[in-house]
MMTF fields as JSON, N, C-alpha, C and O atoms, coordinates in Angstrom:
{
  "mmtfVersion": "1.0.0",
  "mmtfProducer": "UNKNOWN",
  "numBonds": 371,
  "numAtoms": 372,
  "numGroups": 93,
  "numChains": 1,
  "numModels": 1,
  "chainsPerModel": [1],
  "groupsPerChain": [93],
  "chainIdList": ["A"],
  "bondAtomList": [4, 2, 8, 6, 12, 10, 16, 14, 20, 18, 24, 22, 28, 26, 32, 30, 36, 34, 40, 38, 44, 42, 48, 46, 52, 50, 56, 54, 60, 58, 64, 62, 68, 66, 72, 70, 76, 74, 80, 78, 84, 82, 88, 86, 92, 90, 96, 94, 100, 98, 104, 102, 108, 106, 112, 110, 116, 114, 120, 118, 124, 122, 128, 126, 132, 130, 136, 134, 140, 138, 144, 142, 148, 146, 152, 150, 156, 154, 160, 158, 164, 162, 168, 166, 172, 170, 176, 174, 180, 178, 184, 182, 188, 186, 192, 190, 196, 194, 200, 198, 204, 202, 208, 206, 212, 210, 216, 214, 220, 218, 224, 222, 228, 226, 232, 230, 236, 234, 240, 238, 244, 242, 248, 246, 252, 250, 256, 254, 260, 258, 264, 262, 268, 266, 272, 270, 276, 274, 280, 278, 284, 282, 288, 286, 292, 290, 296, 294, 300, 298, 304, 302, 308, 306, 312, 310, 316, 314, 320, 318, 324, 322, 328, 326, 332, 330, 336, 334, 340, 338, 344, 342, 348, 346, 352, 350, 356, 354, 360, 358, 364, 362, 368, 366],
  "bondOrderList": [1, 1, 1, 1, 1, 1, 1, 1, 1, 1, 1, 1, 1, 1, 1, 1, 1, 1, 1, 1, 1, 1, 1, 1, 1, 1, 1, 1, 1, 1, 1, 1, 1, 1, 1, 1, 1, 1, 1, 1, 1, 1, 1, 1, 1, 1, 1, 1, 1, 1, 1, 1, 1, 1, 1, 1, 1, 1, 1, 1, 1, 1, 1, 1, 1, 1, 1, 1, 1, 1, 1, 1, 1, 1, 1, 1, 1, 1, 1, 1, 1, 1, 1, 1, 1, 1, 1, 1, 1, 1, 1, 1],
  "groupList": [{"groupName": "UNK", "atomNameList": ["N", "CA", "C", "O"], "elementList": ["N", "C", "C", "O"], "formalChargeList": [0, 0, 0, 0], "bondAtomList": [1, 0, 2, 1, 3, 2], "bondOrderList": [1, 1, 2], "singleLetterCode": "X", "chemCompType": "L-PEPTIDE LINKING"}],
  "groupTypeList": [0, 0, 0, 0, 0, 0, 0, 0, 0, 0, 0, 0, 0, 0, 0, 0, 0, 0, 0, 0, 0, 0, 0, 0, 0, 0, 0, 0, 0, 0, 0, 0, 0, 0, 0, 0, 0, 0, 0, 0, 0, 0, 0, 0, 0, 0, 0, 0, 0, 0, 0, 0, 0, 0, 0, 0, 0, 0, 0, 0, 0, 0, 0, 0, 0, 0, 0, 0, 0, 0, 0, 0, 0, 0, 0, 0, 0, 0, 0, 0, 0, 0, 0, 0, 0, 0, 0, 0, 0, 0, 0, 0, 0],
  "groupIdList": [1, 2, 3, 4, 5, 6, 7, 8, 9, 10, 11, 12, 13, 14, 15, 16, 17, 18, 19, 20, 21, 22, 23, 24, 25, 26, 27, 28, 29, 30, 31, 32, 33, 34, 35, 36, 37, 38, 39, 40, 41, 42, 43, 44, 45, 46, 47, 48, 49, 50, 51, 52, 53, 54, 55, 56, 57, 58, 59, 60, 61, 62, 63, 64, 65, 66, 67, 68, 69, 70, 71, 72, 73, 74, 75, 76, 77, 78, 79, 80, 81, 82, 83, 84, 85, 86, 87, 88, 89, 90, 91, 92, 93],
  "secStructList": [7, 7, 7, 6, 6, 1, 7, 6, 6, 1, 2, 2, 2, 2, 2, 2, 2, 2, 2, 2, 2, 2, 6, 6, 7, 7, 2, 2, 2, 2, 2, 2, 2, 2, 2, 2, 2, 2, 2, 1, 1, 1, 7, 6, 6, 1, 6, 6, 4, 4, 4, 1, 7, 2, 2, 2, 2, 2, 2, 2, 2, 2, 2, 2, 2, 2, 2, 2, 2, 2, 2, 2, 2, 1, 6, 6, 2, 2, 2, 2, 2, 2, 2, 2, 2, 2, 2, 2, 2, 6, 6, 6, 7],
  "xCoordList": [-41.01, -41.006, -41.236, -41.942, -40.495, -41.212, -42.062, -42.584, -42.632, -44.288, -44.052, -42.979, -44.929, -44.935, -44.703, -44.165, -45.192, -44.595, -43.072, -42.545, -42.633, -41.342, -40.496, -40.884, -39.598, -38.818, -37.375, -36.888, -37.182, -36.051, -34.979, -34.283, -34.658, -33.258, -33.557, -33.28, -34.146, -34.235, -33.183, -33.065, -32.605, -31.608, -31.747, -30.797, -32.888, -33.181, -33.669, -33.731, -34.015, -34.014, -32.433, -32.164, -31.454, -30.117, -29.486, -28.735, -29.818, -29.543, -29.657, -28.813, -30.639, -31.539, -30.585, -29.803, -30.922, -30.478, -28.723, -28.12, -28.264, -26.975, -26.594, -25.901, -27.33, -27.203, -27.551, -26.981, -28.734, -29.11, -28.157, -27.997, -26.775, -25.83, -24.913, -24.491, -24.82, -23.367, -23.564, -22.606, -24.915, -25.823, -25.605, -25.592, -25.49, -24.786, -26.022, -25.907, -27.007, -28.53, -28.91, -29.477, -28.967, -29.281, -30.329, -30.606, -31.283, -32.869, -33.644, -34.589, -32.787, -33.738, -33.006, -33.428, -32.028, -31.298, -32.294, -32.772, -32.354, -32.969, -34.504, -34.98, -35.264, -36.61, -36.424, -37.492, -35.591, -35.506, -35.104, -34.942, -34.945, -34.376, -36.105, -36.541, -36.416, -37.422, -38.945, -39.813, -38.357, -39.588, -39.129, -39.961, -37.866, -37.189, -38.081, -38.824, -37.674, -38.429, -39.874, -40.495, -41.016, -42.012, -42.213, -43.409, -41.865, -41.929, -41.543, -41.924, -40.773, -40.887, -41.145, -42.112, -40.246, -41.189, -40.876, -41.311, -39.696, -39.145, -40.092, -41.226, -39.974, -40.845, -40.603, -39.514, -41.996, -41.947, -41.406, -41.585, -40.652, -40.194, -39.06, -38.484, -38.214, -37.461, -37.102, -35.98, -38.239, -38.428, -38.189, -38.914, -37.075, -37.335, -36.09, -35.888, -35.348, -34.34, -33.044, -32.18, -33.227, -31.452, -32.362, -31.459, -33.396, -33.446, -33.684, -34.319, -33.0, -32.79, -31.941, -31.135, -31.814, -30.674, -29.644, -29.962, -28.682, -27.258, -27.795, -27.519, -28.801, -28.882, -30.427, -30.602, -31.022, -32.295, -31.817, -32.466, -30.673, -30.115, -29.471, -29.976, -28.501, -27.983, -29.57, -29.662, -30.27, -31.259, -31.997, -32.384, -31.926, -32.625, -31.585, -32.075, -30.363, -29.464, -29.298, -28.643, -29.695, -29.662, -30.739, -30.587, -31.819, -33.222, -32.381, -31.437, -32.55, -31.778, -30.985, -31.437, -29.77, -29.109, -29.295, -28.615, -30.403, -30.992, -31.911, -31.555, -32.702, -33.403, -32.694, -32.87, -31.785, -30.149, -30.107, -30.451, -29.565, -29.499, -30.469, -30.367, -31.756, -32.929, -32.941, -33.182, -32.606, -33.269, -31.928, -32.163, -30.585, -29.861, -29.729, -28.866, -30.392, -30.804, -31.744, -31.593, -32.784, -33.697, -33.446, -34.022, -32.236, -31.978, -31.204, -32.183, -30.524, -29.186, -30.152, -29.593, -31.602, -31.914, -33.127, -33.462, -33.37, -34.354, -33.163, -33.244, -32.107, -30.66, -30.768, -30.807, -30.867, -30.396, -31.405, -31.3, -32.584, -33.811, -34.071, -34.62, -33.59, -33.506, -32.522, -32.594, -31.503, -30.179, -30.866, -30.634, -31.762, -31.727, -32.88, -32.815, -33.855, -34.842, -34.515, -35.177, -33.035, -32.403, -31.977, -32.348, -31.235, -30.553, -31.251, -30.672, -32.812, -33.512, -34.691, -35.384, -34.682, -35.16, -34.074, -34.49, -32.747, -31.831, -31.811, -31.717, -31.902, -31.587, -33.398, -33.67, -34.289, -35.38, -35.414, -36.168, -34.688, -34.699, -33.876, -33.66],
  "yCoordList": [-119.632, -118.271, -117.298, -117.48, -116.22, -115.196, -114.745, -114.667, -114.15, -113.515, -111.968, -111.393, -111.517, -110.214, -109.321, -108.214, -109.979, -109.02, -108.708, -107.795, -109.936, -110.129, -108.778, -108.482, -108.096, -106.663, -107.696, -108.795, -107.069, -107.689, -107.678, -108.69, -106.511, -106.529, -106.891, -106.099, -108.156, -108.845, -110.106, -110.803, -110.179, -111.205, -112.396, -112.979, -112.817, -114.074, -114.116, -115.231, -113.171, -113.316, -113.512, -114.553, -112.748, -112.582, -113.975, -114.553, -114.502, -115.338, -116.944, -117.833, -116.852, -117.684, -117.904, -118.832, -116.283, -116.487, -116.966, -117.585, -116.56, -117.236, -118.026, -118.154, -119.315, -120.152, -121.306, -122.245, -120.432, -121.079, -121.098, -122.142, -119.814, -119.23, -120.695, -121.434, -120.786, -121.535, -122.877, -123.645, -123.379, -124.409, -124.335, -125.379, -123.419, -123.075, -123.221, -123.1, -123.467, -123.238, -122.471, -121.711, -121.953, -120.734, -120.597, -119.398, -121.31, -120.94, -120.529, -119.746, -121.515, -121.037, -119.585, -119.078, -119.108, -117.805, -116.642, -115.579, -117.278, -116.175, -116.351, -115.37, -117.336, -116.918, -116.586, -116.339, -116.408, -115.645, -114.313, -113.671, -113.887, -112.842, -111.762, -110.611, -112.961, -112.259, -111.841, -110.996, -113.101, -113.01, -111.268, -110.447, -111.265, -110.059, -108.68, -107.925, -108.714, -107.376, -107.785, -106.756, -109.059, -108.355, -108.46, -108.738, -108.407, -108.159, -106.913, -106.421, -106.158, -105.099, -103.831, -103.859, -102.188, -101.357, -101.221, -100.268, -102.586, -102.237, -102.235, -102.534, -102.008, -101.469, -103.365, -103.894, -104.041, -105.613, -105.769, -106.687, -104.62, -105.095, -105.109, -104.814, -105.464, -105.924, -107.404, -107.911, -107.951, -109.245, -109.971, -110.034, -110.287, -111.381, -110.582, -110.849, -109.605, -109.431, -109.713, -109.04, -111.291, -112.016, -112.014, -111.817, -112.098, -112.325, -111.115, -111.07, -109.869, -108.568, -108.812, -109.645, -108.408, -108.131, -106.865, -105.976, -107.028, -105.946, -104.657, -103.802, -104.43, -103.097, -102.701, -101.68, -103.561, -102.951, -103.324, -102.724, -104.311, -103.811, -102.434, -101.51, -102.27, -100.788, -99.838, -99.196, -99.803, -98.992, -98.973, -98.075, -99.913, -100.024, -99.265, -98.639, -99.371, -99.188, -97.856, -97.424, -97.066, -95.448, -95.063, -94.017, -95.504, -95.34, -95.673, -94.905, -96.394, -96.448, -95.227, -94.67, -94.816, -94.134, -92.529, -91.647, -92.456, -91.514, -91.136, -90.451, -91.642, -92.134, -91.92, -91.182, -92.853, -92.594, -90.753, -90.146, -90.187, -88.753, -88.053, -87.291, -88.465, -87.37, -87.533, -86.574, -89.112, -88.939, -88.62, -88.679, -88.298, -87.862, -86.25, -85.664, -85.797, -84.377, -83.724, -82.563, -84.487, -84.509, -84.32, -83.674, -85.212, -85.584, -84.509, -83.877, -83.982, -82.722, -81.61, -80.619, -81.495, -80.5, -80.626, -79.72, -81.603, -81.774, -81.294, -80.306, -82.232, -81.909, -80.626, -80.111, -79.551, -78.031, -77.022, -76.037, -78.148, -77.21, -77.584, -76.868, -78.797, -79.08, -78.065, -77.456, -77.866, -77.495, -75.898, -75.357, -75.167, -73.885, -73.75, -72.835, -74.802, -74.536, -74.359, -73.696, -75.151, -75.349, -74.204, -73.638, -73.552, -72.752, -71.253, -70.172, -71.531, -70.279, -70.428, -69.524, -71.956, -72.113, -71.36, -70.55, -71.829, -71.294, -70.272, -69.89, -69.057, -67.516, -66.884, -65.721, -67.952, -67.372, -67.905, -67.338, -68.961, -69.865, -68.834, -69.2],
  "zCoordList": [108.41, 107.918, 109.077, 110.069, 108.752, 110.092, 109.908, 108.796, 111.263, 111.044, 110.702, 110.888, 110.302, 109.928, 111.044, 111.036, 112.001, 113.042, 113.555, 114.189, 112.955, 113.471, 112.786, 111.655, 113.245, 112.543, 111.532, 111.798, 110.779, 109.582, 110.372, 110.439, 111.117, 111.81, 113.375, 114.276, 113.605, 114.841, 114.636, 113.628, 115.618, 116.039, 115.418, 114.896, 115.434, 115.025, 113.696, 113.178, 113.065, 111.376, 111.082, 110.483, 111.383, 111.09, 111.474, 110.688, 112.727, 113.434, 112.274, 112.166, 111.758, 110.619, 109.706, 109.501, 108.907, 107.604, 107.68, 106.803, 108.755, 109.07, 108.64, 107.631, 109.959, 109.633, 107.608, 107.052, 107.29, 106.341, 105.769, 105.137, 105.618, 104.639, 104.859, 103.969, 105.758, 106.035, 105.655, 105.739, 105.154, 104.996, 103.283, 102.63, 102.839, 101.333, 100.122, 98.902, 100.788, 100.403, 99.924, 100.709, 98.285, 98.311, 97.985, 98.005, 97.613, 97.651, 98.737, 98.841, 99.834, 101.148, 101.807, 102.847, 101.143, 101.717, 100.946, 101.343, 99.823, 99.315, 99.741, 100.313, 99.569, 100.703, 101.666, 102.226, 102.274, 103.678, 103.65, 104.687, 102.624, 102.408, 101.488, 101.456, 101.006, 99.965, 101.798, 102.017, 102.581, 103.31, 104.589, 104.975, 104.852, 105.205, 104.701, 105.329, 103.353, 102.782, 102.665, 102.934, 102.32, 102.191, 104.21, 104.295, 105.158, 106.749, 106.983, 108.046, 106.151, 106.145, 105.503, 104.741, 105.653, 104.949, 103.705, 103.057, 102.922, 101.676, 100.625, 101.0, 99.519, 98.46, 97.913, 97.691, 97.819, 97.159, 95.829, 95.029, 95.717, 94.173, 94.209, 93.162, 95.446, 95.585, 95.86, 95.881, 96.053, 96.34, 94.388, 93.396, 94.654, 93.041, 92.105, 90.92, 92.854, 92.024, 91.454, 90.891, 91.882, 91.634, 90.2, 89.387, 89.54, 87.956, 87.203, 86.149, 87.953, 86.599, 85.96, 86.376, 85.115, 84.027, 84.617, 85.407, 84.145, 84.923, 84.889, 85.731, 83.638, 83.431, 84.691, 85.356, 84.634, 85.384, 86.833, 87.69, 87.415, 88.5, 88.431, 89.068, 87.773, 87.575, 87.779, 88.825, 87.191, 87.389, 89.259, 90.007, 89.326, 90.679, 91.83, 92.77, 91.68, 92.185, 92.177, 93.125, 91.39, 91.101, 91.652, 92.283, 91.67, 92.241, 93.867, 94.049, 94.677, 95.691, 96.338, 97.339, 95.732, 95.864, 95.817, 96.342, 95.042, 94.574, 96.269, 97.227, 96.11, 97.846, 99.099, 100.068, 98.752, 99.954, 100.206, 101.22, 98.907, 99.134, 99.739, 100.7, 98.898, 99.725, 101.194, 101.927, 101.798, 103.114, 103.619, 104.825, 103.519, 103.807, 103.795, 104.448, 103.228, 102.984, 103.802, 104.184, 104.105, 105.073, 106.519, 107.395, 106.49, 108.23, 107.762, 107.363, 107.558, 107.486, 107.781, 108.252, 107.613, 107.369, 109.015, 109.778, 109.031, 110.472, 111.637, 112.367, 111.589, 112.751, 112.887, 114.004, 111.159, 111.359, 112.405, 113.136, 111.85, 112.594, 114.084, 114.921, 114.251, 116.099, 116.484, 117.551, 115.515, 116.569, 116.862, 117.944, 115.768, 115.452, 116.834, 117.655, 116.867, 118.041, 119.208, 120.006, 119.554, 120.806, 120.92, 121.948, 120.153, 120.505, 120.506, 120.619, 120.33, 120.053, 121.283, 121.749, 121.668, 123.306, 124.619, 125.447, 124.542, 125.446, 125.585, 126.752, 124.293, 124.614, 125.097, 125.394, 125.046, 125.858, 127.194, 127.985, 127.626, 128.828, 129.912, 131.067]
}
């Protein structure tokens, strides 16, 4: 298993679960996958969701997406305020 320290998108988690894939294993894909998110900053209730039902995937999936937007909104809006500082540093520079 990896250590908690280890980051989800390090070479060698990917490197792993790879191989496990091609190994056609899917219990141990999916502990490696469940051990992925709780190593990182995902929310643990994602860990254990090959057994929702279509609809409370559908739900999770909107929750997600929903998320997707805000922090996409966020960065649109941090970018606006770097660009606005830069350009309000230059005309005092």
């Amino acid at each position: 298993m990896a250590s908690t320290q280890e980051q989800p998108s390090s070479p060698s988690s990917w490197c792993s679960l790879s191989r496990i894939a091609r190994t056609g294993d899917g219990a141990a894909i999916q502990t490696k996958l469940d051990e992925l998110i709780r190593s990182s900053d995902a929310e643990d209730e994602f860990m254990g969701i090959e057994g929702l039902t279509e609809s409370e995937l559908a739900i999770l999936h909107d929750r997600c997406q929903a998320a997707a937007a805000r922090t996409r909104r966020l960065l649109e809006q941090t970018s606006a305020e770097r660009e606005k500082r830069q350009r309000d540093w230059s005309k005092t520079a």
